[in-house]
C-alpha positions as CSV (number, residue, x, y, z in Angstrom):
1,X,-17.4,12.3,-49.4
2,X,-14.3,10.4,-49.0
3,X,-13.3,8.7,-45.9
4,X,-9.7,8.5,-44.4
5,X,-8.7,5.6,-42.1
6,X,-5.0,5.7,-41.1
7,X,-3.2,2.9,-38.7
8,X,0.2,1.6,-38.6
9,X,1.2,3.8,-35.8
10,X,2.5,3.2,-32.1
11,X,5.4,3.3,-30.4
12,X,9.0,2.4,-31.8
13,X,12.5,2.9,-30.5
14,X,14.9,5.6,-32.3
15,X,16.5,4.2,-35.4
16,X,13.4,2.1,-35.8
17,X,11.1,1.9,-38.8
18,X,7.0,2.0,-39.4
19,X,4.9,1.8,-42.6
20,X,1.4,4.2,-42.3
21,X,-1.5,2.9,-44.2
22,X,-4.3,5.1,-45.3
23,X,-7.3,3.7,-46.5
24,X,-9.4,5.6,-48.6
25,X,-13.4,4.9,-49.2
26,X,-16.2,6.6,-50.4
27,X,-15.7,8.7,-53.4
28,X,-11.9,8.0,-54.2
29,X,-12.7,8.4,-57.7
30,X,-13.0,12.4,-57.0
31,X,-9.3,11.9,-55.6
32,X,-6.2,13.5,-57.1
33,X,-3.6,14.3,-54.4
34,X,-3.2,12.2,-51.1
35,X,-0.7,13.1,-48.3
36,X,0.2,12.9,-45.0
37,X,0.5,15.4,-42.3
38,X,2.1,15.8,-38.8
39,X,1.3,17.2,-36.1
40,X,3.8,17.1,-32.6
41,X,2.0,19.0,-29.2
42,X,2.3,22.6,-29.1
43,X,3.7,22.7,-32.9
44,X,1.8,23.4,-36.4
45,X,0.8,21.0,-38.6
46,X,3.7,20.1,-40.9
47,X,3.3,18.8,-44.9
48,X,4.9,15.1,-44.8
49,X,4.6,13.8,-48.4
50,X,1.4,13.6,-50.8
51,X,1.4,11.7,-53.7
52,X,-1.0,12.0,-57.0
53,X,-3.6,9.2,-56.3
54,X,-3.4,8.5,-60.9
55,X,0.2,9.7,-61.8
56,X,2.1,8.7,-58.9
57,X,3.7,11.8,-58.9
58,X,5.4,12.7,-55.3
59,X,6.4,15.0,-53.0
60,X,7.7,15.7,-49.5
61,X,8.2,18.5,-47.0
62,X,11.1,20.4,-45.6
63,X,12.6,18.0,-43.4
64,X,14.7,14.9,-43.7
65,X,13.0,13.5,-46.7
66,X,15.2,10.4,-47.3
67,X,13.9,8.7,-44.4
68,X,10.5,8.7,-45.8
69,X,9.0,7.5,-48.7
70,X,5.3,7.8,-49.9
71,X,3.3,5.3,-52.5
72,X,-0.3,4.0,-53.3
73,X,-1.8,1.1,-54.2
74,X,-5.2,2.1,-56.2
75,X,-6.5,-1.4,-56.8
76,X,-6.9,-1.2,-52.4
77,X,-7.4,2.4,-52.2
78,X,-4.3,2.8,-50.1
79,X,-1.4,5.1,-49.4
80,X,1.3,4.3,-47.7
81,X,4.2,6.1,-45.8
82,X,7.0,4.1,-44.8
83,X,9.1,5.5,-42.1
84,X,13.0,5.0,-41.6
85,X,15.4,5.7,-39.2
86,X,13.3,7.3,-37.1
87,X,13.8,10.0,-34.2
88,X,12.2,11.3,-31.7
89,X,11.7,14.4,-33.3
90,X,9.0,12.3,-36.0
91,X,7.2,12.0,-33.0
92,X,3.4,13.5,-33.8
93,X,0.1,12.5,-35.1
94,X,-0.1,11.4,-38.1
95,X,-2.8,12.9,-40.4
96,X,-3.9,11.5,-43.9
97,X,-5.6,13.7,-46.2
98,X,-7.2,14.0,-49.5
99,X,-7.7,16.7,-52.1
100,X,-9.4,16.7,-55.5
101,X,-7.9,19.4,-57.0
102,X,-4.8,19.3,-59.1
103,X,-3.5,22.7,-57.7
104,X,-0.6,22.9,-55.4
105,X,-0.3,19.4,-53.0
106,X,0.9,20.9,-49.9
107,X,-2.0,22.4,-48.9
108,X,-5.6,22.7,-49.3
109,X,-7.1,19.0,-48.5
110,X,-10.5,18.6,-48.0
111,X,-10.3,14.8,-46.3
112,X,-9.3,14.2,-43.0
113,X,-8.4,11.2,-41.2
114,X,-8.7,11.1,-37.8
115,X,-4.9,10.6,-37.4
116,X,-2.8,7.7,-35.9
117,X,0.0,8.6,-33.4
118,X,3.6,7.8,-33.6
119,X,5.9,8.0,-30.9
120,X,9.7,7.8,-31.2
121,X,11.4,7.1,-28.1
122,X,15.3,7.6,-27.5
């Protein structure tokens, strides 16, 4: 019911920045929490940030947090997730996701994108 297209990806050097986009179609109106998930080879996927598609509300994982900041723009159906100061540890696909419940939003997404790969090299 809702589609996820992410881009924005690719390769950057460490200390480097990229900005995700995630554009959302199909039933956005159903939409209350959108985030962003990674996922490096061989590890677990790891809660990045979601953000509440109507309060703007935010949050982010366990990890350096300060580096990364999440946002929206409704009018284009869009989240974003800049990323700063990168390492090579961010390396990982990069998932956007979609939820329309308003229970806890680190978890339980029903919307998957397909993902856009970011590579930190050192």
């Amino acid at each position: 019911q809702v589609h996820l297209v992410e881009s924005g990806g690719g390769l950057v050097q460490a200390g480097g920045s990229l900005r995700l986009s995630c554009a959302a179609s199909g039933r956005t109106f159903s939409v209350n929490f959108m985030g962003w998930f990674r996922q490096a080879p061989g590890k677990d996927r790891e809660f990045v940030a979601a953000i509440n598609w109507k309060s703007k509300d935010i949050y982010y994982g366990e990890f350096e947090k300060d580096r990364f900041a999440i946002s929206a723009d409704n009018a284009k159906n869009t989240v974003y997730l800049q990323m700063n100061n990168l390492k090579p540890d961010d390396t990982a696909v990069y998932h956007c996701a979609a939820k329309p419940t308003i229970d806890t939003p680190r978890s339980g997404y029903n919307y998957w994108g397909a993902g856009t790969q970011v590579t930190v090299s050192s």
